[in-house]
TORTOR-663044 format. One record per residue (C-alpha): residue in one letter; x, y, z. Coordinates in steps of 0.001 Angstrom, whole numbers. Layout:
residues N
aa	c1	c2	c3
A	X	Y	Z .
...
END
This chain:
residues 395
aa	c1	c2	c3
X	0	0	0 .
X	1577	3595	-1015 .
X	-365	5684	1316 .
X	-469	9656	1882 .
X	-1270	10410	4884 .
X	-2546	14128	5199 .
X	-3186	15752	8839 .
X	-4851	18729	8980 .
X	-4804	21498	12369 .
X	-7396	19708	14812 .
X	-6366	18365	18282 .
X	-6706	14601	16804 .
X	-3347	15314	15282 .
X	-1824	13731	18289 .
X	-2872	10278	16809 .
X	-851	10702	13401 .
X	2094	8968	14998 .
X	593	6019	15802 .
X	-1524	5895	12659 .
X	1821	6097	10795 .
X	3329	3063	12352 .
X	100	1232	12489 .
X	-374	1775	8697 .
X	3442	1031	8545 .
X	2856	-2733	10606 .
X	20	-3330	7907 .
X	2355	-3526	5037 .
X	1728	584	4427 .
X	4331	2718	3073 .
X	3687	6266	4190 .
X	4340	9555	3215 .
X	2729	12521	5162 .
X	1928	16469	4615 .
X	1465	18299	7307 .
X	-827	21688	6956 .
X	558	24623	8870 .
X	-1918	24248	11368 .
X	-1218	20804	11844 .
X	2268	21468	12943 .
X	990	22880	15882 .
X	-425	19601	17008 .
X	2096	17378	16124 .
X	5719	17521	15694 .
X	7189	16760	11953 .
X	10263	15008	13607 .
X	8101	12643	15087 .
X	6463	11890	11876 .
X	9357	11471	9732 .
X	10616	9035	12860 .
X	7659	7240	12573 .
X	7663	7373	8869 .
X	11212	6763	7616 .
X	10504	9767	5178 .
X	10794	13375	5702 .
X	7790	14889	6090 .
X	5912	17491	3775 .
X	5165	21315	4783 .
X	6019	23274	2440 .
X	4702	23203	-1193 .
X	7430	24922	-2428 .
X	11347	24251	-2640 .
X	12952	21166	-2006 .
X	11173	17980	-1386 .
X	14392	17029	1500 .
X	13530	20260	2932 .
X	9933	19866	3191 .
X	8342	20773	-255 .
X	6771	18453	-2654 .
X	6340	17560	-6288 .
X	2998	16793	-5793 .
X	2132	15765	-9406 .
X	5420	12748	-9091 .
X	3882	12182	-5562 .
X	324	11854	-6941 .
X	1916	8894	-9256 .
X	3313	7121	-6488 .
X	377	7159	-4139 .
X	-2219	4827	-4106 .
X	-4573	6397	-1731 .
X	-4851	9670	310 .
X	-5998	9452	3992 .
X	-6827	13001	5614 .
X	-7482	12047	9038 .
X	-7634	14909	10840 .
X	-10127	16879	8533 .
X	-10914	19992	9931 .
X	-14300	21833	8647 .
X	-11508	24635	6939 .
X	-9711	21158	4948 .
X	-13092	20158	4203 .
X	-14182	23474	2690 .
X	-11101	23840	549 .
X	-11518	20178	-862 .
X	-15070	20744	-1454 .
X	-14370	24135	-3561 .
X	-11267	23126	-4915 .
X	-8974	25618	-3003 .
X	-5194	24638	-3064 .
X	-3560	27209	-785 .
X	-1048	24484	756 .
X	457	21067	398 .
X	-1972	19436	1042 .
X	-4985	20861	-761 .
X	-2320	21128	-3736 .
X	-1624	17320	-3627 .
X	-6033	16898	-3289 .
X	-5814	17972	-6223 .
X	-3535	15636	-8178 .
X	-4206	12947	-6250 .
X	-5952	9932	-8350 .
X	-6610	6977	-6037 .
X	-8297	6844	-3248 .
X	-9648	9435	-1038 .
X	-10687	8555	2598 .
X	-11930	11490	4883 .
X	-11796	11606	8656 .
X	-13902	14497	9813 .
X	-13065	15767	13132 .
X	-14339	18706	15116 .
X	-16709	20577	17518 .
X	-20121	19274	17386 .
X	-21711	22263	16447 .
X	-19278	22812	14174 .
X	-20187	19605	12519 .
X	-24044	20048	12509 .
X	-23307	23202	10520 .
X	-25168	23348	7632 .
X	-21894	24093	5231 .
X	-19933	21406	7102 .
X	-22465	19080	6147 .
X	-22731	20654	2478 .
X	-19363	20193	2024 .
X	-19248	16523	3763 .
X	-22222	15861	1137 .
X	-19879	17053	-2096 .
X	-17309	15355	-958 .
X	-18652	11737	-619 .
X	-21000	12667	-3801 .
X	-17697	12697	-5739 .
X	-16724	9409	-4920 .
X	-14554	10045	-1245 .
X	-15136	7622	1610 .
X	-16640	9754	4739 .
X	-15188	7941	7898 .
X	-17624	9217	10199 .
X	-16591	10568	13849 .
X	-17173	8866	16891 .
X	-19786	10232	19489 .
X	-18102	10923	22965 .
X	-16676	13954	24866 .
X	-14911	16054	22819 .
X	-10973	17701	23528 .
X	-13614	21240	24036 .
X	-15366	19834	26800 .
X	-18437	18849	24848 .
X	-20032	15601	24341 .
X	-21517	14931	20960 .
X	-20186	13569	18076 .
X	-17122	14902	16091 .
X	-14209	12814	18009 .
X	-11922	10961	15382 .
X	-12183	7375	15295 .
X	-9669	5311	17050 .
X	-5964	4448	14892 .
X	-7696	1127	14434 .
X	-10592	1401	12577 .
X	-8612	4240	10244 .
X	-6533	1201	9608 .
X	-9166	-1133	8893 .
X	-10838	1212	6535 .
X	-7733	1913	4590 .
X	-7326	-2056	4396 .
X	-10383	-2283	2849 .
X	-9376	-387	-124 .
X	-6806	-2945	-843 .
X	-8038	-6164	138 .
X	-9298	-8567	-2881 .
X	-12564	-8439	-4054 .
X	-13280	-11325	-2725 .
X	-17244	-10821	-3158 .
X	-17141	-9735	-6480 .
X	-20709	-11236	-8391 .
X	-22043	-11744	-5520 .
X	-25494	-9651	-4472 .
X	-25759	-9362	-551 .
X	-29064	-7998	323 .
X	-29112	-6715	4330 .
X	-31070	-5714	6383 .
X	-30278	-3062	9505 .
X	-32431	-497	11694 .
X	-35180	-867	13924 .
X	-39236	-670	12699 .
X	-41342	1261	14001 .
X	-45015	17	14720 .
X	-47820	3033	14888 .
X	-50009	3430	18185 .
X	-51653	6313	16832 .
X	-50187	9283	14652 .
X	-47825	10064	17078 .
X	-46966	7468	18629 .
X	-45357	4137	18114 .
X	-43564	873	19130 .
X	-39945	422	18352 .
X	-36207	-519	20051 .
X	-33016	706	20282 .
X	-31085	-512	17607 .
X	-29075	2026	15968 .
X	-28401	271	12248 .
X	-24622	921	12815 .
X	-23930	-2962	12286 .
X	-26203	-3615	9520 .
X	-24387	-345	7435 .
X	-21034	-1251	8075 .
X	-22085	-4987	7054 .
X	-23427	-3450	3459 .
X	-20436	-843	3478 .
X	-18095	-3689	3834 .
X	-19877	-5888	1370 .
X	-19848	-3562	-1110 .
X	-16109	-2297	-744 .
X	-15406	-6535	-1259 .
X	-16918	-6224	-4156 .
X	-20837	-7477	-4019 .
X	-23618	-5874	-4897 .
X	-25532	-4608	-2254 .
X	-29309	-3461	-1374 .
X	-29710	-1970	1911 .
X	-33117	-2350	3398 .
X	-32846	-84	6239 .
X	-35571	786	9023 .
X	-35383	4377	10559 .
X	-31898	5579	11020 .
X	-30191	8759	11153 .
X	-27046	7211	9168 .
X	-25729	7855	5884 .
X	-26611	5891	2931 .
X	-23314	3472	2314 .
X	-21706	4885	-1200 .
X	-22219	2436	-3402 .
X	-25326	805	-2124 .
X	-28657	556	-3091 .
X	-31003	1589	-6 .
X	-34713	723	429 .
X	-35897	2767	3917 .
X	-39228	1107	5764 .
X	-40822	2213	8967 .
X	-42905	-850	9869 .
X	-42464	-4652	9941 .
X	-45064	-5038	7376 .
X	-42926	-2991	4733 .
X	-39320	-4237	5814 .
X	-41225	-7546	4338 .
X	-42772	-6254	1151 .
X	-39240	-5101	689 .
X	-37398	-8016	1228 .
X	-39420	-10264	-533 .
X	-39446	-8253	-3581 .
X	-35963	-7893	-3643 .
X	-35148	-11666	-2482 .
X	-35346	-13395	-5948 .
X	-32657	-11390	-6967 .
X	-30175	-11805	-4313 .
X	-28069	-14869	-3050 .
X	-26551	-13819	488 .
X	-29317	-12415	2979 .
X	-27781	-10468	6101 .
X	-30407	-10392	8079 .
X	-28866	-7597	10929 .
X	-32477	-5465	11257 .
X	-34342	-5877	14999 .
X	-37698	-6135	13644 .
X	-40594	-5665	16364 .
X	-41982	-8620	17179 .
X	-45275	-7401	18026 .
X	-47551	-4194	16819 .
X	-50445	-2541	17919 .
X	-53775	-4483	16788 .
X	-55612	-1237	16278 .
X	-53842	1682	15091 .
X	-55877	4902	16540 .
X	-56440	7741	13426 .
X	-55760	10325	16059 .
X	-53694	11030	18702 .
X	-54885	8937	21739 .
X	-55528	11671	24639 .
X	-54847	11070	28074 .
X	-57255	10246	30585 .
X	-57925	10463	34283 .
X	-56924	6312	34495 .
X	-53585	5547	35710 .
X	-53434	2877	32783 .
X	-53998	2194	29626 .
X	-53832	-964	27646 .
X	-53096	-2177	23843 .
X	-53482	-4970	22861 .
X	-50371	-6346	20793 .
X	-50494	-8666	17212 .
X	-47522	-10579	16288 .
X	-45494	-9340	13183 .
X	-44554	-11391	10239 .
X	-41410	-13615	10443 .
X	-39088	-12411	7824 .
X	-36392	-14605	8686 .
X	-38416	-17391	8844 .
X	-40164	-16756	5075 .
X	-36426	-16441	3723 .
X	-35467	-19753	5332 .
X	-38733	-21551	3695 .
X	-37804	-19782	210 .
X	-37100	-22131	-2395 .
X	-34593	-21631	-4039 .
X	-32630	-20689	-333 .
X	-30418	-18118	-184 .
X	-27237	-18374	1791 .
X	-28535	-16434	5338 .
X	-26579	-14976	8149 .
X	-28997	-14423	11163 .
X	-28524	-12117	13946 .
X	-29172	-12854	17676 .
X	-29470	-9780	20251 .
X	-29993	-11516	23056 .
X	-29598	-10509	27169 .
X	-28927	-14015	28902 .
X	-28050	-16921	28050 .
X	-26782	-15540	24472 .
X	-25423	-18352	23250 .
X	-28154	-20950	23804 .
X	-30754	-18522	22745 .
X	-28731	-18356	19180 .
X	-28354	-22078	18620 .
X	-32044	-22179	19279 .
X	-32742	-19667	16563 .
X	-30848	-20661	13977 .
X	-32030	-23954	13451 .
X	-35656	-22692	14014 .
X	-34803	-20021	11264 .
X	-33021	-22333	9047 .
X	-29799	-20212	8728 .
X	-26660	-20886	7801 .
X	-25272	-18832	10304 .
X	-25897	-16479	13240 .
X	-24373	-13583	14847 .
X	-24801	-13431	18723 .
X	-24438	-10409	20432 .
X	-25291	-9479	24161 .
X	-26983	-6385	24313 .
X	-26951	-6246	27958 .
X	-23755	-5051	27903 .
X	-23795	-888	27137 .
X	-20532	-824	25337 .
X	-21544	-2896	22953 .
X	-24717	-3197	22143 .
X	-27494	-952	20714 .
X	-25813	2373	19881 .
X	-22558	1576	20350 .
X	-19645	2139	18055 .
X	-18368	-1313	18817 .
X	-19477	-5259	19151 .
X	-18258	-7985	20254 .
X	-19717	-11391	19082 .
X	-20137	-15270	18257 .
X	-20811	-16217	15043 .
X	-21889	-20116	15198 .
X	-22525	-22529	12225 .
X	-24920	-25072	11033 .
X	-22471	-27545	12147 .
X	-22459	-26083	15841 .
X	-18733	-24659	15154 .
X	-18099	-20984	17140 .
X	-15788	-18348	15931 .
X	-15940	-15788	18527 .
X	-14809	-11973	17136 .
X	-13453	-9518	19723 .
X	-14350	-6207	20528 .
X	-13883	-4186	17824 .
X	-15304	-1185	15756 .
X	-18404	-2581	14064 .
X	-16705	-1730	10643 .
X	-13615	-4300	11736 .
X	-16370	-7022	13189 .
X	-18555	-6598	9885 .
X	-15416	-7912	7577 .
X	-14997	-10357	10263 .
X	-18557	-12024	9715 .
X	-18150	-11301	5893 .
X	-14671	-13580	6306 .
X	-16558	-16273	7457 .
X	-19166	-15679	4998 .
X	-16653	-16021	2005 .
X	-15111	-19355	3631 .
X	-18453	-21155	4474 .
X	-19493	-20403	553 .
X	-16068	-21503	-1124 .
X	-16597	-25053	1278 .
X	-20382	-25193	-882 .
END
């Protein structure tokens, strides 16, 4: 891998180091340009330490001295990571701006482009920022999304730079074989949402975050991939066809229409198992009784329609289960007919609905267990998708 690494002025500078050597341990050779800003943050000795290579500042002058030929560096380079990205990097890619190195390289640069936003939270909710976020993925960039937690500013929200790790991980992906190529993966992620009355409803907590980064992964291995998501608030996977449902009822009607058409089903949404019999036409007012009941209907079972399809797809099952997790997904997936099943214990906050990370077991038909430690959901989605390509090639 021939890897530019670009760090921009935001307090997550500090990680460039170890993303260096990290990158450098994964087979990476890196060259990095520091903005002006940047320098402030992190020191260019370290880097070129870390690197083996001096390190770019300067766009101007000699290369050994800190300025660049960014056109002969652009044919070198394989892919471009900018990890910080400030909202002022992201502007100047966005509009095509090259006042420094590194927005002059942007511009030359011909492989890949990978984006790690990182800033303020209000800063990132800001209508440009999120303009310019928008252009930038539209033209083909992978958005890295930040992490949710407190913030260097003493705010907690999202705009915290994920962890060396998964920046390494997502890099990877660019390179690793297409291993999934002619394959079509359809998946399923989210949470429904069953109507009480116009504004109310029935739903859980699942986030979608494992279901995306299962059809993000997919897709960057090469399948084609359709998306049927429930109500999320994440970004549609580049490259990925998306279908978004509210209820159980149309998270079926969409994956039974698309089902003929697609040989791996990734079944990762947590449909409700139950809905409201009657759905009110207005908004249910309260009373002077301390109670109030509703009476419940089951929903469909997708999962179990797929596994009585003829001709079968190959299906991966999820299991998000509080006790006795493992038992509970042996019994479902030979009640479901899958081929395999991803168990997860949501009873544990940091990893389970909303979190950034999972841990899980992934058992067979054959009773076999590959348990996947905690990682970012990203590294534990090409995880299951390994064991998806082995169990196929033994077919």
């Amino acid at each position: 891998m021939k890897v530019v690494l670009g760090v921009s002025g935001g307090i997550a500078a500090y990680k460039a180091p170890e993303l260096v050597r990290r990158l450098r341990d994964a087979g990476a050779d890196v060259r990095v340009i520091l903005t002006p800003n940047a320098a402030r943050f992190v020191s260019p000795l370290s880097l070129s330490a870390v690197s083996n290579h001096g390190v770019i500042l300067d766009q101007w002058g000699d290369s050994q001295q800190g300025g660049v030929d960014h056109i002969a560096l652009a044919r070198w380079a394989e892919a471009l990571l900018i990890a910080p990205a400030t909202a002022n990097v992201l502007a100047k890619l966005a509009s095509g701006i090259a006042d420094d190195a590194l927005t002059t390289y942007a511009l030359a640069h011909r492989g890949a482009l990978l984006i790690a936003p990182a800033m303020n939270t209000f800063m990132l909710q800001h209508a440009t920022v999120q303009a310019n976020v928008a252009t930038l993925r539209a033209r083909g960039a992978d958005i890295i999304e930040p992490e949710s937690g407190m913030l260097a500013c003493g705010e907690e929200g999202a705009g915290r730079m994920p962890d060396v790790p998964v920046l390494v991980e997502r890099l990877k992906a660019h390179f690793a074989a297409h291993d999934l190529e002619g394959q079509s993966i359809l998946v399923t992620a989210g949470p429904t949402r069953e109507p009480i009355d116009p504004v109310r409803y029935i739903s859980n907590r699942s986030s979608g975050r494992m279901g995306y980064a299962v059809a993000e992964a997919a897709q960057r291995r090469g399948a084609t991939v359709t998306l049927v998501s429930g109500p999320t608030s994440l970004p549609a996977p580049a490259g990925v066809t998306v279908k978004r449902v509210t209820t159980a009822a149309e998270m079926r009607e969409a994956v039974l229409e698309a089902l003929p058409s697609h040989g791996i089903v990734i079944k990762a949404a947590a449909v409700a198992d139950f809905a409201p019999a009657r759905i009110a036409d207005r908004k249910i007012k309260k009373t002077e009784s301390d109670e109030m009941t509703i009476t419940l209907k089951k929903n469909p079972d997708i999962l179990a329609e797929i596994g009585a399809a003829d001709p079968r797809p190959f299906i991966v099952a999820f299991a998000a289960e509080t006790n006795a997790v493992e038992m509970h997904a042996r019994e479902k997936l030979a009640r479901k007919n899958a081929d395999l099943i991803v168990a997860n214990d949501v009873s544990d906050a940091s990893i389970g609905f909303d979190s950034e990370q999972n841990e899980v077991t992934v058992i067979a038909r054959d009773g076999s267990a590959t348990k996947i430690a905690r990682a970012a959901k990203i590294t534990v989605a090409n995880r299951i998708l390994d064991l998806v390509v082995s169990r196929l090639a033994q077919k």
